[in-house]
C-alpha positions in Angstrom: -87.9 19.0 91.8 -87.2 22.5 93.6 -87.4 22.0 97.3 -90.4 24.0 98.1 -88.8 24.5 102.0 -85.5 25.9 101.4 -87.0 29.2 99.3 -89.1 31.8 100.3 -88.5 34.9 97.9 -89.2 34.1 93.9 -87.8 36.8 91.5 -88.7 36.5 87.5 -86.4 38.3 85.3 -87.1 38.4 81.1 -83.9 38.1 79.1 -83.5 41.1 77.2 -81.7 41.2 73.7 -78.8 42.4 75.1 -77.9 39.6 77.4 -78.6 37.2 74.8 -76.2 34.5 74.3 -74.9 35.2 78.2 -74.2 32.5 80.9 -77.0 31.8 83.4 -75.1 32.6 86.1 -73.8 35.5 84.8 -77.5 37.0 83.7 -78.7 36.2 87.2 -75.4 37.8 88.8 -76.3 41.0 86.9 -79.8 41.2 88.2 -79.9 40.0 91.9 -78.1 43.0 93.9 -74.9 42.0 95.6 -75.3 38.3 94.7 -72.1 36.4 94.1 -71.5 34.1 91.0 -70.7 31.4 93.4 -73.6 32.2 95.4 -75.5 31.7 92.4 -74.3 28.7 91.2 -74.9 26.9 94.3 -78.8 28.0 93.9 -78.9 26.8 90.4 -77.6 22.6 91.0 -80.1 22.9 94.2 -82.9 23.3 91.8 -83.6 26.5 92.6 -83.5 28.3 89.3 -86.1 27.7 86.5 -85.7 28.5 82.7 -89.2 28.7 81.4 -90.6 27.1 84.2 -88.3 24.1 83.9 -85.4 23.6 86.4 -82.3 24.1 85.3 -79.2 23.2 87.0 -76.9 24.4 84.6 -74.6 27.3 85.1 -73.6 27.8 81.9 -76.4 27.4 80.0 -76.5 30.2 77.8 -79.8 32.2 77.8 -81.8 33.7 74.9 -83.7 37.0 74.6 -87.5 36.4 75.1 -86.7 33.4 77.9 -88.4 33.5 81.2 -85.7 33.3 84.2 -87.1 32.6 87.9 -84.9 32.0 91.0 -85.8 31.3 94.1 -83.8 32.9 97.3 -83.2 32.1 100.5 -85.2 33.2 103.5 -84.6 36.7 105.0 -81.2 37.6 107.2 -81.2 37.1 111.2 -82.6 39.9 113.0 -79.1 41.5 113.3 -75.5 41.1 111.9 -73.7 38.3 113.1 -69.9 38.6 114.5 -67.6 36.6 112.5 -63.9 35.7 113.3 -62.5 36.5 109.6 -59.2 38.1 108.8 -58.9 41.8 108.3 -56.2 43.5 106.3 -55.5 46.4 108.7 -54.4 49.9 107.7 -54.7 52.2 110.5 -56.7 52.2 113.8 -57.6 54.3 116.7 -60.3 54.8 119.3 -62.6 56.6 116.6 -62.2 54.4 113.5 -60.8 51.7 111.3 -59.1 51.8 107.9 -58.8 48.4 105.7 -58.0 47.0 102.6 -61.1 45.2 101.7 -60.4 41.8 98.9 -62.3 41.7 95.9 -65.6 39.4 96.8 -66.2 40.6 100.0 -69.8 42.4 100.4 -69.4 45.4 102.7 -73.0 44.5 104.3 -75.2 42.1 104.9 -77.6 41.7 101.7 -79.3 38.7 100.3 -77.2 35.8 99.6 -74.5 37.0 101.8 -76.0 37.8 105.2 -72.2 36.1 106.5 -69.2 36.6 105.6 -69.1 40.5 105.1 -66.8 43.4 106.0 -69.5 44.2 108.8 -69.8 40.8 110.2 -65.8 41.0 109.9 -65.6 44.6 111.7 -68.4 43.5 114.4 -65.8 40.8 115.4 -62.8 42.8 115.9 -64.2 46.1 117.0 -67.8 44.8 118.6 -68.3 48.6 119.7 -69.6 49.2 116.3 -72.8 47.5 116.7 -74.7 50.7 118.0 -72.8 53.0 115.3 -74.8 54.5 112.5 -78.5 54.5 111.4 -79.1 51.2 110.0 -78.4 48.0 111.8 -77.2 45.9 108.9 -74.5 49.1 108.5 -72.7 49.4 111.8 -70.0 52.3 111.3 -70.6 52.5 107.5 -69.9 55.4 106.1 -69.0 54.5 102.3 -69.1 51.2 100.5 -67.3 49.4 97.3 -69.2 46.9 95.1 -68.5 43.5 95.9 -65.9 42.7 93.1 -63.8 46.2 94.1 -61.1 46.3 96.3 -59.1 49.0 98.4 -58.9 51.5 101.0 -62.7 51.7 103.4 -63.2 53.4 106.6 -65.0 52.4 109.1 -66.4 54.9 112.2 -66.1 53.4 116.1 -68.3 55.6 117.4 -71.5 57.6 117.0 -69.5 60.8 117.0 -67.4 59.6 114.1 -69.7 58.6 112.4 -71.8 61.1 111.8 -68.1 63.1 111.5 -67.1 60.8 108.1 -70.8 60.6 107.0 -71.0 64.5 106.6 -67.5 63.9 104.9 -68.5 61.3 102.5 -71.5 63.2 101.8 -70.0 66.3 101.0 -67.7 64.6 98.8 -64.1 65.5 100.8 -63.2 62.6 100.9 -60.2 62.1 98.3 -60.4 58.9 96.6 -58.3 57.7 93.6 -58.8 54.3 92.0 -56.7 52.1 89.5 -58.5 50.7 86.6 -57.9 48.7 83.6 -60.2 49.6 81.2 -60.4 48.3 77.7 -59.0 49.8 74.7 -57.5 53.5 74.9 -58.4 57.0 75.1 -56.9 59.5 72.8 -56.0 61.9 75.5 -53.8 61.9 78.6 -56.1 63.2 80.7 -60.0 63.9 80.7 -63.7 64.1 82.8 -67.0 62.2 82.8 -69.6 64.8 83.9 -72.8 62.6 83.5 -75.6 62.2 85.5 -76.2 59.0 86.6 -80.3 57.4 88.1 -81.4 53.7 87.8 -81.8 52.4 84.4 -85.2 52.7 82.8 -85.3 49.1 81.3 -83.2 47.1 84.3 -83.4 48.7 87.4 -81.0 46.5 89.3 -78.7 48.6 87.2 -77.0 52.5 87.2 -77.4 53.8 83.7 -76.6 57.8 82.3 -79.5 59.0 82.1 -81.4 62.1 82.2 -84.3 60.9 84.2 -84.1 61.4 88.1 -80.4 61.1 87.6 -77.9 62.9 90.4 -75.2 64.8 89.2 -71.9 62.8 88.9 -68.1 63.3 87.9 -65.3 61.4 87.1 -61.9 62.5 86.4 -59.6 60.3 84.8 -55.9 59.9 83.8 -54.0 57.4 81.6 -50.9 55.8 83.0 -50.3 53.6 80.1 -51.5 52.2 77.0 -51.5 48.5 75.6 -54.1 48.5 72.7 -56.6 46.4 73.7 -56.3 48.2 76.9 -55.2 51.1 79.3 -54.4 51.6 82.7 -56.1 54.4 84.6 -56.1 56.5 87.8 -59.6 58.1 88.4 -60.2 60.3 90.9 -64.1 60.5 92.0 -65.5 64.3 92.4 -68.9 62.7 93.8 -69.9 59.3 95.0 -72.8 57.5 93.2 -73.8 54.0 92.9 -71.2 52.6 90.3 -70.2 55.6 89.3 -66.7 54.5 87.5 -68.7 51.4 86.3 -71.0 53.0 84.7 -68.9 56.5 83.4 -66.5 54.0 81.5 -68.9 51.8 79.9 -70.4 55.2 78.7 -67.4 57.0 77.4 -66.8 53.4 75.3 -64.0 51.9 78.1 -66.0 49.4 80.5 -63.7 47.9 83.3 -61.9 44.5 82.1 -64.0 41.8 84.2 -67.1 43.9 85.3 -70.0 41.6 84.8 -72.4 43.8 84.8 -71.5 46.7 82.7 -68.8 45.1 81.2 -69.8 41.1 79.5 -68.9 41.7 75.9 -65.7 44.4 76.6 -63.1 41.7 74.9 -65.7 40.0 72.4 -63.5 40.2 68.7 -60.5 41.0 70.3 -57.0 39.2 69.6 -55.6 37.8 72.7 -52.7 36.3 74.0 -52.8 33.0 75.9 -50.6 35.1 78.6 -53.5 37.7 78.5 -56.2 34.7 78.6 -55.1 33.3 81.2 -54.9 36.1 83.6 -58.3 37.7 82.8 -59.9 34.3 83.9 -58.1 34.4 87.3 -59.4 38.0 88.1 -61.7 37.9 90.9 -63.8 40.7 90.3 -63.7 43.7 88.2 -60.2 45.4 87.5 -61.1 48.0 89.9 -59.3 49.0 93.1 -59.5 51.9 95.5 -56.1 52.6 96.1 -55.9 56.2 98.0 -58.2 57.4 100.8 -57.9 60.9 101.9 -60.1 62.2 104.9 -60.1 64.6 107.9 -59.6 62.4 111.1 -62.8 62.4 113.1 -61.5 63.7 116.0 -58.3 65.6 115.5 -59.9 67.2 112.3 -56.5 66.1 110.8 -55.9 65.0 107.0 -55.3 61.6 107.3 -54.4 59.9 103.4 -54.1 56.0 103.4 -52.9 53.6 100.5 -53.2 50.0 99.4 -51.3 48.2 96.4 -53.6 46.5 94.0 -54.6 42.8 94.5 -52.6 40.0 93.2 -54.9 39.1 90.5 -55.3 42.9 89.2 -51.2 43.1 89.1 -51.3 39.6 87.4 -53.6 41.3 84.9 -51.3 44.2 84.3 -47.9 42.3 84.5 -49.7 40.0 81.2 -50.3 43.6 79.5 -46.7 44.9 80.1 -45.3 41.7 78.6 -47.4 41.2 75.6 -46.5 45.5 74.8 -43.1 44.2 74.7 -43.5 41.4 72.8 -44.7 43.6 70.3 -42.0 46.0 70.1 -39.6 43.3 70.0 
């Protein structure tokens, strides 16, 4: 039986007909906010996920439409954000703020399911001056976030005048940033832009949806530098900043990101695939999304600062499969 101690927040979800056929895990990833797969899992063999009011401790029990799904979370976060000695990948510092390379499946903020082992309780460690930065105590020197599953280039302000410095920034949208991602099949031209605004979808709101409903205006510029078939290799370049805003633009345009699991499940369904190609999509961590170029003006100095990180390991893996199967073919 579920133990009745260990959860205090209970969440019912209906499958829809078009997650149908999905993995538990995977339906329950793409409707708890900034939840974790693993997190997940670990809630489902402790009995604390029902399927029609039955436990079920299988992950990858595949849910139908019409099915009632009910999980059971853990108690709220500590009053404040803990500081945590975990490694940070280290860009650039100074006195006023902090540029890393954030790894795919690290949550920039404490949320439920992952009130540890976040950017911030990473950042509170190293720099503990942060604490008292920003408006929100769960967000100490936030000025911008990536989802969970995205990697690349953050900033982080130090102080309260920085902060409000790289908030006004982020909020006026000059900040550069350009991302790599591998999206599936091809676009017919080189180069093109997503203007579509984007609100909350009106049948899932833990999801971003185009719509034309309270939606805020958003724009997404894109380039292909290559092609492989089943799948192309972009640089986008974000003209504003919402809430999935690539994510949800490429799934729209007919091009959702290789690995997304939210906007993204049935992207390779009917597809022919190479073992080679197999076998690296399975190790990606997260999405095939990574924010490689940061541009800003330096909080201080007012001086234009532009940082850079190489894609993860299991995103180059990804691309390196790609590459060889294109030549196979033209062998």
């Amino acid at each position: 039986m579920r133990d009745e101690d260990v959860a205090t927040d209970a969440r019912e979800f209906v499958v829809e007909e078009a997650y149908n056929g999905i993995r538990l895990d995977i339906f329950l990833a793409e409707h708890v906010e900034d939840a974790s797969r693993s997190f997940l899992q670990k809630l489902i063999k402790g009995n604390q996920v029902l399927l029609n009011e039955q436990v079920c401790k299988k992950s990858g029990r595949n849910v139908q439409s019409g099915e009632m799904v009910t999980i059971f979370l853990p108690p709220s976060p500590p009053d404040e954000p803990v500081a945590e000695a975990i490694p940070l990948d280290i860009l650039y510092e100074d006195q006023a703020l902090i540029i890393v390379n954030k790894p795919p499946g690290m949550v920039v903020h404490p949320a439920p399911g992952h009130y540890t082992g976040t950017l911030v309780n990473a950042l509170l460690h190293h720099c503990p001056e942060i604490r008292d930065v920003g408006e929100e105590i769960f967000r100490p020197g936030i000025v911008h976030r990536l989802d969970r599953d995205t990697s690349g280039v953050m900033v982080a302000a130090k102080t309260p005048q920085s902060f409000v410095h790289l908030a006004e920034q982020a909020a006026s949208h000059t900040f550069d940033r350009r991302y790599l991602a591998l999206v599936r099949g091809e676009f017919k031209e080189d180069r093109g832009c997503v203007d579509a605004g984007i609100g909350r979808s009106l049948t899932d709101r833990s999801r971003m949806a185009v719509t034309g409903v309270r939606a805020k205006e958003a724009v997404t510029h894109f380039e292909v530098l290559e092609r492989f078939g089943i799948a192309s290799l972009l640089a986008l370049q974000l003209e504003t900043g919402r809430t999935h805003q690539i994510r949800v633009h490429m799934r729209f345009v007919g091009r959702p990101v290789l690995g997304d699991p939210v906007y993204g499940v049935t992207e390779l369904r009917g597809m022919e695939l190479s073992q080679r190609f197999r076998d690296a999509f399975d190790a990606l961590m997260g999405q095939a999304l990574h924010a490689e170029q940061l541009g800003l003006n330096h909080p201080e100095t007012d001086e234009r600062m532009s940082f850079t990180s190489p894609p993860p390991k299991d995103f180059q893996d990804l691309l390196e499969a790609l590459r060889l199967d294109k030549a196979d073919k033209i062998e």
